[in-house]
C-alpha positions in Angstrom: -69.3 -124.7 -77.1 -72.4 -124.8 -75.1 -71.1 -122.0 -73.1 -70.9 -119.6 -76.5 -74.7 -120.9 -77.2 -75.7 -119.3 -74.0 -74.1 -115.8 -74.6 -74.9 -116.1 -78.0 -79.0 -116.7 -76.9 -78.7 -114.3 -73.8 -77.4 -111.5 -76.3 -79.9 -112.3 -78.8 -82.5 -112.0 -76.4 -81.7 -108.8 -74.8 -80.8 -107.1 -77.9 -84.8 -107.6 -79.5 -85.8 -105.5 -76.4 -87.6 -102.2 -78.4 -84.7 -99.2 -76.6 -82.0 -101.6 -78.1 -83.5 -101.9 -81.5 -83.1 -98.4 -82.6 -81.1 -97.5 -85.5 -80.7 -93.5 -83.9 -77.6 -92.2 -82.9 -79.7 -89.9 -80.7 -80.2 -93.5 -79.0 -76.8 -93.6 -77.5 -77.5 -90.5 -75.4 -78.9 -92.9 -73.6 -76.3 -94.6 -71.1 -78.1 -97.6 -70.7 -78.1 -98.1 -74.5 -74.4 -96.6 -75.0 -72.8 -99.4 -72.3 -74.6 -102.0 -73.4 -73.6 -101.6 -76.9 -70.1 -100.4 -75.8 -70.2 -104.0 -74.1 -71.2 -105.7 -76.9 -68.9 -104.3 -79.4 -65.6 -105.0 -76.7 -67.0 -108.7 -76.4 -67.1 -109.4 -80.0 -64.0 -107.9 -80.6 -61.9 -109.3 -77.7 -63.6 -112.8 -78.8 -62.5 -112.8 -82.1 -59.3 -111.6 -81.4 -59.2 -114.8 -78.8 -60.0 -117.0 -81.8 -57.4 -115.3 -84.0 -54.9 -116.1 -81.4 -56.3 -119.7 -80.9 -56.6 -120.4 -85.2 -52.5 -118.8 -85.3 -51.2 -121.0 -82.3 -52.7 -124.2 -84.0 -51.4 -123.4 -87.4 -55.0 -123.2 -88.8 -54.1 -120.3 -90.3 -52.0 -119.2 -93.4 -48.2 -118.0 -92.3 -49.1 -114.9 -94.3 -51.8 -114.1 -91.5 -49.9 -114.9 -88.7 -48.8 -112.2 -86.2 -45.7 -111.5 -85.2 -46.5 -110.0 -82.1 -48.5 -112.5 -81.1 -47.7 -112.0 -77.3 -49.0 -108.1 -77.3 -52.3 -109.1 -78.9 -52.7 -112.3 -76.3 -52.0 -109.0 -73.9 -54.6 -107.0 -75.7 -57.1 -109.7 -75.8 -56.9 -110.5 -71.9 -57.5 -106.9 -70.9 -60.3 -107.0 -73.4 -62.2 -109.8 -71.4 -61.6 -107.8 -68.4 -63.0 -104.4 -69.9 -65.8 -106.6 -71.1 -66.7 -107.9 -68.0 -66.4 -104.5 -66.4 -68.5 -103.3 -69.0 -70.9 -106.3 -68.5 -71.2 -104.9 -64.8 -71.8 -101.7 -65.7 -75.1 -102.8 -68.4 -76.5 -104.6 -65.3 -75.8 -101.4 -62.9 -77.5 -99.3 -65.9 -80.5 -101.7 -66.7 -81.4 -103.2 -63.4 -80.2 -100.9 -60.2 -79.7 -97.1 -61.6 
């Protein structure tokens, strides 16, 4: 829990920076702005898809939204948190060393 507070703050934080607070799609030209958002985007999705999985496994969930396949998206969702951090690596190269 405190964990998610953190990323949740860091994002915020980063993302009120001016570059990442345009609404352009001339913006994304930009690497810097493209990976980061790329990177944001896979985070969110691979998170909720991790929650998904978490809600279904617990039976929180309605049978009707449970998925069958339930093994192939726990596969999807761990190579999500590794593109993510791959990703995540790639922001810092494009913010802080390029």
């Amino acid at each position: 829990r405190q964990s998610a507070k953190a990323a949740a703050f860091a994002i915020f934080t980063s993302c009120i920076e001016p570059a990442m607070t345009s609404a352009k799609a001339a913006a994304f030209a930009d690497w810097r702005i493209a990976v980061t958002w790329l990177h944001a985007a896979s985070g969110t999705l691979t998170a909720l898809t991790g929650l998904w999985i978490v809600l279904q496994m617990n039976n929180v969930l309605p049978r009707s939204l449970h998925v069958a396949a339930w093994k192939n998206l726990m596969r999807a969702a761990f190579a999500g948190y590794w593109l993510t951090a791959l990703l995540g690596f790639a922001t810092y190269y494009f913010w802080y060393l390029a």
